[in-house]
C-alpha angles and dihedrals in degrees: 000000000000123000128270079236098055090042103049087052085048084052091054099043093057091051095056089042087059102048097042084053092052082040089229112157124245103046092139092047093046084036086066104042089053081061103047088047089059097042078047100053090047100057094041087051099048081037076056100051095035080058091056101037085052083052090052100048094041075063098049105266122144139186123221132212089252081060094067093084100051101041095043088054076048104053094045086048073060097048089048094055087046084060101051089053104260111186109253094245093056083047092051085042084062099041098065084043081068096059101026088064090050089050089053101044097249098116104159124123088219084064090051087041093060098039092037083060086051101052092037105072091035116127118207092264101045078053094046091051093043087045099059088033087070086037087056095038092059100044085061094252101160097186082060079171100059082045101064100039073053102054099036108029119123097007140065070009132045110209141357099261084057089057089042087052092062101039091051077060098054090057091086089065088061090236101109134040131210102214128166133262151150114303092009146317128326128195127220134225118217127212086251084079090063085041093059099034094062084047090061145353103277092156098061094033104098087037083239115134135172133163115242101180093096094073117024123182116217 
């Protein structure tokens, strides 16, 4: 795999290469400030999982030397995502993967793999559902569906179908499930959606909050 180093030149490159075709000026100056975006983006992304690792071990958690292989093959998955352009709070989202399965004994880079495919891809929005999905699932909530057209109908979405649109896109993580019913379709939330959510804070990710204890859906 070549290095972020040698990437991040290739990218570059490629910049300069197509402003000099179109024959716009300033392909060394923007050249450059691709480059200091991805030198950027990686700091602020390691700056990100040494935060997390400080909060684990202020908890107690401790990583061991038979922890080397697997967190090194972790922390260049990591690097990898950095370079395709992640959004940072899918990177910080990882991150805290990273830790959480250390924290819960399952310290093994094919379990962040799975999970780091999944948050990858995640818009704000597709954070923001599965987010409240894991806040309803552990508050009890059993028409996990109601809840959430509940919880987040009208705002931060407007209408049902917007909510519907994002939750036919989760369907590619394998977290949730369109099924039939009466009236229309429903989408199910598998128990993936807790797993990940005691890996990393799903629920404070996107900055958006609302109570929900004021209508609670049995």
């Amino acid at each position: 795999m070549p290095t972020t180093e040698a990437r991040a030149l290739a990218v570059v490159a490629i910049v300069k290469d197509l402003l000099h075709a179109l024959h716009l000026p300033g392909a060394e100056t923007l050249g450059a400030l691709v480059e200091k975006e991805i030198e950027d983006r990686k700091k602020a992304t390691f700056d990100m999982l040494l935060q997390e690792l400080q909060k684990a071990r202020d908890e107690g958690v401790t990583f061991q030397e038979n922890d080397v292989h697997d967190f090194a093959q972790m922390v260049l998955r990591l690097d990898d995502a950095v370079f395709k352009g992640t959004a940072r709070r899918n990177l910080r989202l990882m991150s805290q993967v990273i830790v959480g399965l250390k924290r819960n004994r399952l310290f093994e880079f094919n379990d962040f793999q799975r999970w780091a495919n999944v948050l990858e891809t995640l818009t704000r929005d597709e954070i923001l559902v599965l987010g409240t999905a894991y806040r309803l699932k552990k508050t009890g909530v059993q028409d996990l569906w109601a809840g959430l057209k509940e919880t987040l109908v009208p705002e931060p979405f407007k209408t049902n179908v917007d909510l519907e649109a994002v939750c036919a896109a989760l369907a590619r993580t394998g977290l949730v499930l369109p099924a039939s019913a009466w009236g229309g379709m429903v989408y199910l939330f598998n128990d993936g959606v807790v797993q990940l959510g005691e890996l990393a804070d799903l629920e404070n990710a996107t900055g958006h909050q609302r109570d929900t204890r004021a209508a609670p859906i049995s």
